[in-house]
Structure formats: structure tokens, C-alpha cells
N, C-alpha and C positions, 0 to 999 in steps of 0.2 A: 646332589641335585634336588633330591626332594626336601632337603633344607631353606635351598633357595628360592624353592615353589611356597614353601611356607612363608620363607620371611616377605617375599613379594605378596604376597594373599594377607600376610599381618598388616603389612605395611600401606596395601589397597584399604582395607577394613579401617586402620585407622585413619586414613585419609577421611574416608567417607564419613566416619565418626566426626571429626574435626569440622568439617562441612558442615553436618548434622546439626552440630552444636552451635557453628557457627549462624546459622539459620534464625537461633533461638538468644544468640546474642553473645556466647558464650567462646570460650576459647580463646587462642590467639588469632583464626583467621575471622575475616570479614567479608561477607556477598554481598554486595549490592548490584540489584536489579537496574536493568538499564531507565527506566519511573524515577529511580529518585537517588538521594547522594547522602550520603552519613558522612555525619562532622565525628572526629574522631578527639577524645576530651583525653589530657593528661590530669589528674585531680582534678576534675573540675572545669578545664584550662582548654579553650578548642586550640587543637593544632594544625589540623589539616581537612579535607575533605576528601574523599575517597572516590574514583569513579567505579565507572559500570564494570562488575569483575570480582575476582578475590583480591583482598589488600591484605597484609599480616598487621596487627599492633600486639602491643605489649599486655599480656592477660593482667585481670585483678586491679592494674595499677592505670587501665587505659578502657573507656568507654565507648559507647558510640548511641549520637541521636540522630532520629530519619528525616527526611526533610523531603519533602517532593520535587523531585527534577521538570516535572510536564508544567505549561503555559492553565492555569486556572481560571475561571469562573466567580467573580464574585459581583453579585447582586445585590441589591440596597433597597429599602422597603420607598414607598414614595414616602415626600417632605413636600413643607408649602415653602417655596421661597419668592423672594418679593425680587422684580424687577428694576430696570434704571426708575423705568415711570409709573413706580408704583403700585405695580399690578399685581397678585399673589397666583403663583402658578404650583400647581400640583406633580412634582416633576419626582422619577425615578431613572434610575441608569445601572451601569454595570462597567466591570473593570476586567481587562484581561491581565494577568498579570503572575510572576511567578520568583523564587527566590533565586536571585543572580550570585548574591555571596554571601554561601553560609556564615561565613564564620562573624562576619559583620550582622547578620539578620539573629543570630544567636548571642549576640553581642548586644543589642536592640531589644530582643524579648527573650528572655532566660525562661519564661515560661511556655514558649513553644508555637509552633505554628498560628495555632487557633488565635493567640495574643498579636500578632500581627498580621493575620487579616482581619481582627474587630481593630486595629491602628490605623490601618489600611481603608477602612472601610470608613471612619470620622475622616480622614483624610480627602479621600474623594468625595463626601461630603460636602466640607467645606471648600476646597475648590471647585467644586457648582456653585455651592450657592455666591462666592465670591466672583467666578466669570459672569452669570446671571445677574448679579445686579451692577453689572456693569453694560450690559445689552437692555435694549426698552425689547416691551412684548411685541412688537410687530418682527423686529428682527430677528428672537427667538424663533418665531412660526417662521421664517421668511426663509430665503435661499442664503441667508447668512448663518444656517444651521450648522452646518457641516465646519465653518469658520471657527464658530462658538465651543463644536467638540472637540477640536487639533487647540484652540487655547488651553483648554482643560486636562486634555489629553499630556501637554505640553507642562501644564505647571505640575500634573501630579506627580508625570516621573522625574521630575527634578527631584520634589521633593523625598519621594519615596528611594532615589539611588541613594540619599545617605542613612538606610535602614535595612541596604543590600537587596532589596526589591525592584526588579524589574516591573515596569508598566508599559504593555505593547498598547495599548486602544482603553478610551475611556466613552462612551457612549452612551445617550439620554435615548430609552426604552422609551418612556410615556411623556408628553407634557400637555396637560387638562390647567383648565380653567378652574377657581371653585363653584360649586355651585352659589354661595352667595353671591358672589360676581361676576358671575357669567352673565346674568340679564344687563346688567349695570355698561358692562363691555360691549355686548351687541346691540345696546343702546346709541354708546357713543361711535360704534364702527356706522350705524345706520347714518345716525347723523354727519359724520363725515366723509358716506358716499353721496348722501344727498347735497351735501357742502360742495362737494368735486362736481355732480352733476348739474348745479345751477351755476357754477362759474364754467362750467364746459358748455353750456347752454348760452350762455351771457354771449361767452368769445366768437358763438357761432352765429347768433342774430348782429356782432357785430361785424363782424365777417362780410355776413350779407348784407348788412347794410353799407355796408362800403363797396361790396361789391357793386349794388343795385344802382350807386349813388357813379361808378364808375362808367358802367353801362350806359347811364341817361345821359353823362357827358360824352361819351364816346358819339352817343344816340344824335344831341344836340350839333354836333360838331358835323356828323353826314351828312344830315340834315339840309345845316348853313351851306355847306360846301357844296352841297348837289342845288339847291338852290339861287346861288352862285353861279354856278355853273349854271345854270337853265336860263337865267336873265343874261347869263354872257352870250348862251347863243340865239335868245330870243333877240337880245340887241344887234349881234352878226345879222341874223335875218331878215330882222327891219330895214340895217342898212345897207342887207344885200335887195331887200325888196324897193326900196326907194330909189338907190342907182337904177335899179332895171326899168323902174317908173322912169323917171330922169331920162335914160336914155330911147325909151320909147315916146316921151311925150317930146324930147326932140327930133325924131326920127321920123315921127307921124303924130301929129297933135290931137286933127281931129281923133284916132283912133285911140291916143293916149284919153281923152275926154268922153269920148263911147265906153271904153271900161270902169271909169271911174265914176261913172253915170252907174252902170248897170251895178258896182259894186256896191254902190248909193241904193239903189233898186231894194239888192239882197239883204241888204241891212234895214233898211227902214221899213217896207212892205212886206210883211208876214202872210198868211192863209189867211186871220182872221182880221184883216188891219184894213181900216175904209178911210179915204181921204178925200179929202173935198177941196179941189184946186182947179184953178184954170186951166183949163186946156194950151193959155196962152204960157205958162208959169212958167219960168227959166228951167225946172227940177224935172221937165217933161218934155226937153224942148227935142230929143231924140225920139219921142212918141212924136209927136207933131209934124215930124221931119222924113219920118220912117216910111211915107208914102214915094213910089216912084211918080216923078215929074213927068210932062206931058209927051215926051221923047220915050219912057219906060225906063229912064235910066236911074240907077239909084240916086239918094239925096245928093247934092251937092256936084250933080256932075250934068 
């Protein structure tokens, strides 16, 4: 019994050794942390790649390099890159990104991580500056930003899946002006609000002028037509006034010729109006007449 208390306490011990060793690279077993993934080399030669856990390989005769499993960070110093129209913009970005398959990405840079994210990093480089001069500056700053980084984002993991590199997101941090060109820019941006503002101005005085000029004919037009109308019933009332003359001056003459006397009156004699006529004169002959006769009775009876 107490043999087999030893040989399991040997046999614990050198597990644990083995572990130990294996920690440090050594032996036949392998630990890799659930962080990252080791490519496993026969001479030289990757065969496989190891997950999170113990794996065994073959001592002496079989290697292993570390490689990071986690989604990484890489950042890029700014660069000036030119525009569709010419413009020089000051731009920096960053890349999230991480190794999808070893054995190809070890295949790609036999000198190790660091060698393919300085790959990586000319990489996205140049596709900025290649989507970039394919957009003018206004669209860069504009709501077609986001457009501009899924291109980008889009050509670089193309490129980079044949290098065994995953690229989740590619993303412009900063984009400036230089300063030598910055006054040059907000020269010509000034002049091309004030280019928009006199032709917005233009369209609005002609606007109004048309409008104004619609107005006066609509104006013209109520005008005539009320006008119109005022002579239609001023004509109605003459010829309603002239039948009723008409039928009074046959109805009663003398009296049809007593009003139109007196309407002769109101028209010609004013307050301050002096006339010098005969008393005998046809124009007065209802003054002349307007005494009762020797009976009392009025004229004409």
C-alpha cells in the first residue's frame, strides 16, 4: 500500500515537473493559455496549432512559437495624403485586427509577430491613402465618412486574409488640414458660400418679382371686373330710372316736369350761385306759376 502511495506521489511530482517544464518550453507537454495559440514546428516545419489546454508533441525533435489569440490594437503615426481634388490632408487611423491562421501568418513572416504588424501596418497605409484619393475633401469631412471606412475596412481584409490576418474594423482617428493649406481652403470654402448665397439671393428677388408682377395682374384683373360690374349696374339704374321717369311723365306730366324742373334746380343752383333771368324765362316758369289763383286754388286748377 505504501508503495502505491509512492508510486502515485512519484508519478503526481512528475506530472507537475512536466507541467513545469512545460511552461518553460521544454518537455513533451504543451500549455497554452486561453490569450494565445502556439504553432507546433517539426524541424523547422509548422504542423499544427494547439488550442487553450495541454497538447503533447514530440521532445527535442518538435518546437513551439506563441502567437496571440486576442483581437489587437494597431495604430499608425499620421501621413499627409492628397485627395481626389487635390487637397493634402493630415490623416491617422487604426486597425483592429488579429492572427486567424497561424500556420499561414508564420508562413508569411518566419520572423514573428512584430514582422507582420510592421506588413500590416504599410498595408493599411496604403489602402487610406488609395480609398482617399479616390473621395474629394468635402466627402472625406462629410456624412460619407463612415462609407469611406467600410471601403477601407473592406479592401484591407482582403488583402491581409491571404497573410492569415484577420481585420475586424479599420478607422481614420484624425483628419486635419495642413497648415499651409488651411487658409488657401477656407478661402475658397468662403467663396463658395458666398457664390451659393448670391445665387440664393438672385432666385429669391426673382421669385418676388414674379410674384409681385402676379399680384398687379390678379390686382388689374378685380379691378376691371369690379368696374365692370359697377357700370353694369350703374347702366341697370339709369334704365331703371328712366322707365320710372317714362312712366310717371305719362302718368302725370305736369308732375313728371315739376321734378325735373326741381332736379334742374339742384343741379344748377348751388349756395353760392347768382343768376340773372327773367322772371318770365321758361327755366322758372314753376316759380312764376307757384302762386294760388284767385279761387285759392293751386296752379293750374
Amino acid at each position: 500500500m505504501r508503495r502505491l502511495v509512492f508510486l502515485l506521489l512519484l508519478a503526481g511530482a512528475g506530472f507537475v515537473a512536466l507541467v513545469a517544464a512545460a511552461n518553460f518550453g521544454w518537455g513533451p507537454l504543451v500549455v497554452t493559455r486561453a490569450d494565445e495559440q502556439k504553432l507546433i514546428l517539426l524541424l523547422g516545419q509548422a504542423k499544427w496549432v494547439t488550442e487553450p489546454g495541454l497538447s503533447i508533441r514530440a521532445p527535442l525533435i518538435m518546437t513551439e512559437e506563441v502567437y496571440d489569440r486576442r483581437w489587437l490594437h494597431l495604430n499608425t503615426d499620421p501621413e499627409a495624403m492628397q485627395t481626389k481634388d487635390g487637397e493634402q490632408l493630415t490623416i491617422d487611423n487604426y486597425a483592429i485586427w488579429r492572427i486567424e491562421e497561424a500556420i499561414r501568418f508564420r508562413r508569411a513572416f518566419p520572423q514573428g509577430q512584430a514582422a507582420g504588424e510592421q506588413r500590416l501596418d504599410r498595408a493599411v497605409r496604403d489602402d487610406v491613402r488609395e480609398v482617399i484619393g479616390r473621395h474629394t475633401l468635402a466627402e472625406v469631412l462629410s456624412d460619407k465618412r463612415d462609407d469611406i471606412m467600410q471601403q477601407i475596412t473592406k479592401k484591407t481584409r482582403e488583402n491581409a486574409a491571404e497573410l492569415g490576418i484577420a481585420v475586424a474594423d479599420v478607422r481614420i482617428n484624425r483628419t486635419e488640414l495642413p497648415e499651409a493649406t488651411m487658409d488657401s481652403v477656407f478661402a475658397r470654402m468662403r467663396t463658395e458660400r458666398d457664390r451659393l448665397a448670391r445665387k440664393n439671393r438672385a432666385e429669391g428677388e426673382l421669385d418676388a418679382r414674379r410674384l409681385r408682377a402676379e399680384a398687379a395682374a390678379k390686382a388689374r384683373v378685380i379691378v376691371a371686373e369690379a368696374r365692370r360690374d359697377s357700370e353694369i349696374s350703374r347702366g341697370e339704374g339709369d334704365a331703371e330710372s328712366t322707365r320710372i321717369y317714362a312712366e310717371a311723365h305719362g302718368t302725370e306730366p305736369e308732375f313728371y316736369s315739376f321734378m325735373r324742373s326741381l332736379e334742374a334746380y339742384r343741379k344748377t343752383i348751388g349756395g353760392r350761385t347768382t343768376l340773372v333771368l327773367s322772371p318770365k324765362a321758361e327755366f322758372f316758369q314753376f316759380f312764376d306759376n307757384s302762386a294760388p289763383n284767385e279761387n285759392g286754388a293751386p296752379p293750374g286748377q
